[in-house]
C-alpha positions in Angstrom: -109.1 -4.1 -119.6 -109.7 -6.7 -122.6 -109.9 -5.0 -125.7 -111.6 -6.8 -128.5 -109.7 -8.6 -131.0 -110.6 -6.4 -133.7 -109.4 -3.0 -132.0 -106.0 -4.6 -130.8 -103.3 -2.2 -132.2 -101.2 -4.0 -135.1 -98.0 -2.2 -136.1 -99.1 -0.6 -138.7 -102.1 0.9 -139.6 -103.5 3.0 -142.4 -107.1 5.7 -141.6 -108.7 6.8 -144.7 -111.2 9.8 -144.9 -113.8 9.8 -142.9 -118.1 10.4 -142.6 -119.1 12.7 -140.6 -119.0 12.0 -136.7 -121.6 12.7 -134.5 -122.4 11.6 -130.7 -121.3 11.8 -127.0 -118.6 9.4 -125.7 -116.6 9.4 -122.7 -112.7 9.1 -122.9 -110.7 6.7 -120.4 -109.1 8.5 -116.8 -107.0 11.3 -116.8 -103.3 9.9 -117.0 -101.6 12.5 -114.4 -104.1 11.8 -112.0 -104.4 8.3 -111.8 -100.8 8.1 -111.5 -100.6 10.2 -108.2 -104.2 8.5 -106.9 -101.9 5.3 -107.3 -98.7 7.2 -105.7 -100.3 9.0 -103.0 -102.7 5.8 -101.7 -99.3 4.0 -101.8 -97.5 6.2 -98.9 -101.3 6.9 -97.2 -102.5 5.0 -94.0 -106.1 2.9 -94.8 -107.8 2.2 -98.1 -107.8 5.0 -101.0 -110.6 3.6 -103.5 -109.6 5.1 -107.1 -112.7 5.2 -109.3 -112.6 5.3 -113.1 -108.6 4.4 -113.3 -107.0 4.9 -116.2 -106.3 1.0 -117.1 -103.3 1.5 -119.8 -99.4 0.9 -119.8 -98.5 3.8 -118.4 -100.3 3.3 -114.8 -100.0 -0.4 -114.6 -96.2 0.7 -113.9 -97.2 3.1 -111.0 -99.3 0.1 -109.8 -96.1 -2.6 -110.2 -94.0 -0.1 -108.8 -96.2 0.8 -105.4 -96.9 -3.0 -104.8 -93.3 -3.6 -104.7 -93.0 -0.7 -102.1 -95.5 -2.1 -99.8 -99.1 -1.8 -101.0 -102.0 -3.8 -101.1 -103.7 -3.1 -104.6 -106.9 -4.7 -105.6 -107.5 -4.2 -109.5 -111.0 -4.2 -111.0 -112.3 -3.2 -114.4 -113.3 0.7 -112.8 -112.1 0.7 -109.7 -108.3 0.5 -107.9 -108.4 -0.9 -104.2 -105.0 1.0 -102.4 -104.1 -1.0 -99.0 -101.7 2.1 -97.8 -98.2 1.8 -96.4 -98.7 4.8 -93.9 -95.4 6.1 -95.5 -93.3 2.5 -93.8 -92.2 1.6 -97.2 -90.6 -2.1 -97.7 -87.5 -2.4 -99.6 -88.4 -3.4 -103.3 -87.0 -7.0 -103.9 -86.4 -6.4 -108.0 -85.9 -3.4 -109.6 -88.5 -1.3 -109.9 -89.7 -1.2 -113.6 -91.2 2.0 -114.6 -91.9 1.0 -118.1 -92.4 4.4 -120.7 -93.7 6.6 -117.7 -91.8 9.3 -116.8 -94.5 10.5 -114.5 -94.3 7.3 -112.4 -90.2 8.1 -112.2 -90.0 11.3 -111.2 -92.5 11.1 -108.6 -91.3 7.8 -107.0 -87.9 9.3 -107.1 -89.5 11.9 -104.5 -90.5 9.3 -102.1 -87.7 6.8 -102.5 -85.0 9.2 -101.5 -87.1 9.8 -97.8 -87.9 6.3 -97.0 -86.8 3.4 -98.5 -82.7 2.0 -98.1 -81.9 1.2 -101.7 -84.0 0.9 -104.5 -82.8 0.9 -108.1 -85.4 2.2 -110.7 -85.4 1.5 -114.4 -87.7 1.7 -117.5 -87.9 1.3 -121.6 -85.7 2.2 -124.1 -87.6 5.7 -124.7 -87.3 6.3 -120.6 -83.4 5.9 -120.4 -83.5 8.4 -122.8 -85.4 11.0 -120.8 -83.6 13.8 -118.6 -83.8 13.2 -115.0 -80.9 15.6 -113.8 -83.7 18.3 -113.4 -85.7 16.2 -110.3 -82.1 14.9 -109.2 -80.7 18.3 -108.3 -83.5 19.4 -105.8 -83.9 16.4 -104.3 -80.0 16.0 -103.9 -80.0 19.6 -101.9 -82.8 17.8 -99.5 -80.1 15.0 -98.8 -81.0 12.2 -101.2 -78.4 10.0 -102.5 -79.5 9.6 -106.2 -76.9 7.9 -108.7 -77.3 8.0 -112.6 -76.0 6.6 -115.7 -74.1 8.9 -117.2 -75.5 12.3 -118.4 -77.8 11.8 -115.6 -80.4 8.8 -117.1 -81.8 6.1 -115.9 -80.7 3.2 -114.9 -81.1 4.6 -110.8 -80.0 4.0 -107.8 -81.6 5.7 -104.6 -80.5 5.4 -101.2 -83.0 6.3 -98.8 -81.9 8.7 -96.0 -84.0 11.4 -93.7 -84.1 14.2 -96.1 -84.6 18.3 -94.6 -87.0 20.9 -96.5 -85.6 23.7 -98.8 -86.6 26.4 -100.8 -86.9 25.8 -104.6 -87.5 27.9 -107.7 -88.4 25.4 -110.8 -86.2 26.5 -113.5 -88.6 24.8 -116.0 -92.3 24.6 -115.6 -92.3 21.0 -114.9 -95.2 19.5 -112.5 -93.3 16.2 -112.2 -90.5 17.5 -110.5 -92.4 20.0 -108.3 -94.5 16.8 -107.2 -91.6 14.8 -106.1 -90.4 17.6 -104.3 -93.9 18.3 -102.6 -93.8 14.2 -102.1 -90.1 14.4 -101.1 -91.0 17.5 -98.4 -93.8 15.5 -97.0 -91.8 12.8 -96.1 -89.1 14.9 -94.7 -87.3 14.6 -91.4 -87.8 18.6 -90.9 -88.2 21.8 -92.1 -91.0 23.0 -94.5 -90.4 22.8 -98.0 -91.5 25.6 -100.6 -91.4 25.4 -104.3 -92.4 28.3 -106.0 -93.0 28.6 -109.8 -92.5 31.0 -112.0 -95.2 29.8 -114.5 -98.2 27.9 -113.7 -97.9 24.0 -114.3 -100.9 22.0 -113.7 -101.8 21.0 -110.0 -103.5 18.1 -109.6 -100.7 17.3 -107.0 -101.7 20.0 -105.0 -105.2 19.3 -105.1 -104.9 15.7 -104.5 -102.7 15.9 -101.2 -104.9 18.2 -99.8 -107.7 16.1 -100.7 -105.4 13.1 -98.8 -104.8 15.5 -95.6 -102.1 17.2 -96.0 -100.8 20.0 -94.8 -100.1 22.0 -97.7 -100.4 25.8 -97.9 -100.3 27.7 -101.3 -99.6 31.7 -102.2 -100.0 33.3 -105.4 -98.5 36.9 -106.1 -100.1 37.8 -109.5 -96.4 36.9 -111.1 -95.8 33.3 -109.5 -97.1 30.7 -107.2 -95.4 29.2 -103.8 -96.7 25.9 -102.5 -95.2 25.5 -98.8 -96.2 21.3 -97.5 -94.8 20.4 -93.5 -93.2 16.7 -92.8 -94.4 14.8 -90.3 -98.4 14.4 -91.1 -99.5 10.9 -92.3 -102.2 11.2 -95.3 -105.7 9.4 -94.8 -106.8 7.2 -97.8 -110.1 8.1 -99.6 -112.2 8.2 -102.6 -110.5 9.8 -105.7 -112.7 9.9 -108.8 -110.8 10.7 -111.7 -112.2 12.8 -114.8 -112.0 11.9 -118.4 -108.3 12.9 -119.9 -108.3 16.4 -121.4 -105.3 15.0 -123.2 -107.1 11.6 -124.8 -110.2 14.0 -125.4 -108.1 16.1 -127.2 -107.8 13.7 -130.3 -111.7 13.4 -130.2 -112.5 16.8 -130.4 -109.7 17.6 -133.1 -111.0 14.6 -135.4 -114.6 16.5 -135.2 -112.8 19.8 -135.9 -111.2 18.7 -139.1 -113.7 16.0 -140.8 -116.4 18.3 -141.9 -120.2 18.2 -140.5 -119.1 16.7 -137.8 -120.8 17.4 -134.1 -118.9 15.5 -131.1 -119.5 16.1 -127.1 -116.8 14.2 -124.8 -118.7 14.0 -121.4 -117.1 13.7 -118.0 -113.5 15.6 -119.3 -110.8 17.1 -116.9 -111.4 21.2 -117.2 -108.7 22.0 -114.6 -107.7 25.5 -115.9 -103.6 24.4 -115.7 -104.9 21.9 -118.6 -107.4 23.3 -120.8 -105.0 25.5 -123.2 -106.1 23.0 -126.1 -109.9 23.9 -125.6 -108.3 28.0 -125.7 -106.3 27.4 -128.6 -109.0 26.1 -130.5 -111.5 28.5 -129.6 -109.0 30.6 -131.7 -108.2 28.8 -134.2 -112.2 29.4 -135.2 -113.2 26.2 -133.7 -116.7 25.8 -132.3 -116.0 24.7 -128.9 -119.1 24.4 -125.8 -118.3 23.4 -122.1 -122.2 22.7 -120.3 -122.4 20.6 -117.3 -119.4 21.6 -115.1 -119.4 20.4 -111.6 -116.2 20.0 -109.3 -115.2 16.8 -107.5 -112.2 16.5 -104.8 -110.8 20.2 -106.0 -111.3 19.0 -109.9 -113.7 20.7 -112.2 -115.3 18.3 -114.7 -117.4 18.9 -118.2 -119.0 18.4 -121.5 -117.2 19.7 -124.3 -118.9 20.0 -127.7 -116.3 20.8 -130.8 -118.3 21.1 -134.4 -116.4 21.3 -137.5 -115.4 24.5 -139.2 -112.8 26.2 -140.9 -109.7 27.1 -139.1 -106.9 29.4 -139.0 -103.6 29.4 -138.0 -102.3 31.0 -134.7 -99.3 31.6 -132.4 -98.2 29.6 -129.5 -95.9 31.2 -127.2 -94.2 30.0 -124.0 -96.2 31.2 -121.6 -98.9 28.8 -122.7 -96.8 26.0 -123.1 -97.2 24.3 -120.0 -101.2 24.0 -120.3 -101.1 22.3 -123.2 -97.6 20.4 -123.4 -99.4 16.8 -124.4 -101.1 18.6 -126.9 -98.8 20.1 -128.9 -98.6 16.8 -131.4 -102.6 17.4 -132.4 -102.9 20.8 -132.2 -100.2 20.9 -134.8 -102.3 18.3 -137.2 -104.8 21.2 -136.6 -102.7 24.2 -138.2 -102.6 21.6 -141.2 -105.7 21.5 -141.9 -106.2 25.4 -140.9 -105.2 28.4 -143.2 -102.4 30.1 -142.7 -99.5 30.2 -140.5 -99.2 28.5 -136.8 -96.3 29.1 -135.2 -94.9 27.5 -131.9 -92.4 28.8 -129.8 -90.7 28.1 -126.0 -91.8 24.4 -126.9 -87.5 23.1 -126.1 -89.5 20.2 -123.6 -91.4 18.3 -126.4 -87.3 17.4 -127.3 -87.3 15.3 -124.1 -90.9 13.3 -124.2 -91.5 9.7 -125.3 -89.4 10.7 -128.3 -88.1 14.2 -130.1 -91.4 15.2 -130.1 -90.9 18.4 -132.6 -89.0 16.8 -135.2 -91.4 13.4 -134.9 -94.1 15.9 -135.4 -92.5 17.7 -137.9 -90.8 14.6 -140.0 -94.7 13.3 -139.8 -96.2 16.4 -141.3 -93.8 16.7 -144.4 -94.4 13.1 -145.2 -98.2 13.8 -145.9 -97.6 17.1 -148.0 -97.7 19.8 -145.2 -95.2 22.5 -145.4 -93.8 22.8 -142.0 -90.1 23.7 -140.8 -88.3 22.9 -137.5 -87.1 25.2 -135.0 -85.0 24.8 -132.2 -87.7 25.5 -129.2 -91.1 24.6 -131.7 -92.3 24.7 -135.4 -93.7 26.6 -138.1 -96.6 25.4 -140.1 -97.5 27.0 -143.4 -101.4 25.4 -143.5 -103.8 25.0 -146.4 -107.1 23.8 -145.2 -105.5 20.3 -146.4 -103.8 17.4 -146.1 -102.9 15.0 -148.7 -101.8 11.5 -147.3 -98.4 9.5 -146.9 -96.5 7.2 -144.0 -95.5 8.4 -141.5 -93.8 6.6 -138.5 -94.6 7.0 -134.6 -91.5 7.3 -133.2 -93.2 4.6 -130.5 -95.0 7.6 -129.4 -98.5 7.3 -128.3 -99.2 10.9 -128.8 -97.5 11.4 -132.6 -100.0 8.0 -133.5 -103.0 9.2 -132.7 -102.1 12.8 -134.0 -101.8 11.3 -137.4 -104.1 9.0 -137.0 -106.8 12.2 -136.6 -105.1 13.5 -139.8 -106.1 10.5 -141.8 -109.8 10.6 -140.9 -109.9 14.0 -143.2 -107.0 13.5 -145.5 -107.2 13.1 -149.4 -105.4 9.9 -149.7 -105.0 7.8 -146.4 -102.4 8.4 -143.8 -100.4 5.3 -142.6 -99.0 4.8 -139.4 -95.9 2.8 -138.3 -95.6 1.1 -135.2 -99.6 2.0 -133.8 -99.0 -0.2 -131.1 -97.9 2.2 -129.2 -101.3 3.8 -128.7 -102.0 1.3 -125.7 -99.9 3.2 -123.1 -102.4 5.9 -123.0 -105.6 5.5 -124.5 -105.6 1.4 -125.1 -109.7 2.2 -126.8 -109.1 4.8 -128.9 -110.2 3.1 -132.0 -113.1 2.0 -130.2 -113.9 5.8 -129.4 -113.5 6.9 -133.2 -116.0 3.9 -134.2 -118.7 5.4 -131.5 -118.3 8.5 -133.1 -118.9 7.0 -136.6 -115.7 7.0 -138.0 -114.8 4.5 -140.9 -111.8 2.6 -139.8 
């Protein structure tokens, strides 16, 4: 995707307060989806057609990363062109570079370990940072032959061997590692392979290998959910159509939440119920929130959502809602600025292992533009006022903390600055393009 000279992120930018926005836009792909469309035609026998790809950082490394294992992948402006391997994967030549996406790790990690003699895996700065001990274990206890930098980062090195299925609790709600163990299973030499989680974590893996073929099998108690997937069957390519992002919407829908007057509808969005804990939160933080035109394609439910501006208030967050809204967190906490009263987060200890420290960046971010907010170990507390007053603050090189601040600048009394926006292109590369279709004065 060529984004116009003018919208190209420079490394610091400043958003002043904005007009009222009003329209309907569309936001690009979902992020989670693309990347296992990408994955999933990868190991599949015949052509998987991916239609409205997300085209950012983040999922140009799945598609480096699966051409060096084998497949055949013709890129076009809306549409990815996946030449499957049938699962015979070819030994990458170079190591395999998963730039800042941890989704594109994990997962691979899951179907390196089955089939592929040595590969070493790698990635930015903010990657070797990031925990992988938690997708290393399981897949150890299948066989694989996984060595780490010490304390269990990347820098990789996998050694391919014929894994056996096992039964696994996930210890943290964490859909990348059950993926690459569901991905890991499927390759297997034998045994099934069961995962069961203790909280719900969202499923577009599930819904996506049935979609492919295979033979998966899921069980839900009331109190958990088991996923049980067999070795042996070979996934069929076909037509994945992926949804707007819940996550980039997110930033759309709090920006016409916060700058008053404003009425915004973000058509074609992601409304998978493992995802939509922003659009609940909202709804009680006094938001006006409307979802019309829902429809479900391969297993994936897809809406409008309309957000109008009005006052908030602050709310609680506890763990058990974590997992739906994980990405969000950032935003929704630019939200209890501008809301009245205290929001408090809790059971949030994962946003320490994201692209950066994502509760203190978050945190650090707020104080800098006058908001009273205070750390804590597993969230935050924010004491909000219905205001914001301007300052710097700096990304972290984290897509997610940009645009949250950017949002807070488009209603703050003095402009917000943000360091290092370049960032913004691993996920949502037209954001500021959305904002001007909106109206916004940037």
């Amino acid at each position: 995707m060529t984004v116009p000279v003018d919208l190209q992120h420079s490394a610091l930018r400043a958003f002043h307060k904005s007009p009222a926005l009003s329209g309907s836009v569309r936001v690009p792909g979902d992020k989670s989806i693309t990347h296992r469309a990408i994955l999933l035609g990868l190991i599949a026998d015949g052509t998987t057609t991916v239609e409205n790809w997300l085209d950012a950082g983040d999922c140009r490394s799945s598609i480096e990363v699966a051409r060096a294992l084998g497949a055949d992948i013709e890129v076009e402006p809306n549409r990815l062109v996946i030449q499957g391997t049938a699962g015979r994967l070819k030994e990458p030549l170079d190591v395999l570079n998963c730039g800042n996406s941890g989704t594109t790790t994990r997962l691979v990690l899951g179907i390196l370990s089955a089939r592929v003699p040595f590969a070493c895996v790698t990635g930015d700065a903010s990657l070797r940072r990031r925990p992988m001990g938690r997708v290393m274990d399981p897949l150890t206890q299948m066989g694989a032959d996984i060595r780490a930098r010490s304390g269990r980062f990347a820098p990789l090195v996998v050694q391919g061997r014929p894994l056996r299925g096992i039964s696994y609790t996930l210890p943290v709600a964490s859909a990348q590692v059950k993926s690459a163990i569901l991905l890991a299973g499927l390759l297997a030499e034998a045994g099934d392979t069961t995962v069961t989680e203790l909280r719900p974590t969202r499923n577009h893996t599930e819904n996506m290998l049935t979609a492919f073929g295979a033979p998966l099998r899921q069980v839900s108690d009331g109190t958990s959910q088991t996923i049980v997937v067999s070795p042996g069957a070979t996934l069929q390519g076909t037509r994945v159509v992926v949804p707007g992002d819940i996550s980039s919407a997110a930033f759309i829908l709090a920006a016409a939440a916060v700058v008053q007057g404003s009425v915004v509808t973000v058509q074609g969005v992601g409304l998978n119920p493992t995802r939509i804990g922003f659009l609940n939160v909202l709804s009680r933080m006094g938001a006006n929130v409307q979802i019309a035109n829902v429809q479900t394609i391969a297993g994936e439910p897809i809406g409008d959502v309309t957000v109008s501006s009005s006052a908030l208030q602050g709310v609680r967050i506890d763990e058990a809602e974590i997992p739906s809204l994980i990405d969000e967190l950032p935003i929704l906490a630019v939200l209890a600025a501008y809301a009245n009263g205290e929001t408090v987060v809790s059971g949030a200890e994962e946003l320490r292992v994201k692209e950066t420290d994502r509760i203190r960046a978050v945190v650090e971010g707020l104080q800098a533009i006058g908001v009273d907010a205070e750390e804590r170990p597993d969230g935050f507390l924010i004491r909000g006022q219905g205001k914001v007053k301007g300052g710097t603050v700096h990304s972290y090189n984290d897509h997610r903390i940009a645009m949250s601040f950017a949002v807070a600048g488009l209603a703050s009394q003095d402009p917000v600055t943000v360091q290092n926006w370049d960032c913004v292109g691993i996920s949502y590369p037209t954001f500021l393009e959305t904002l001007r279709m909106v109206g916004a004065d940037l």
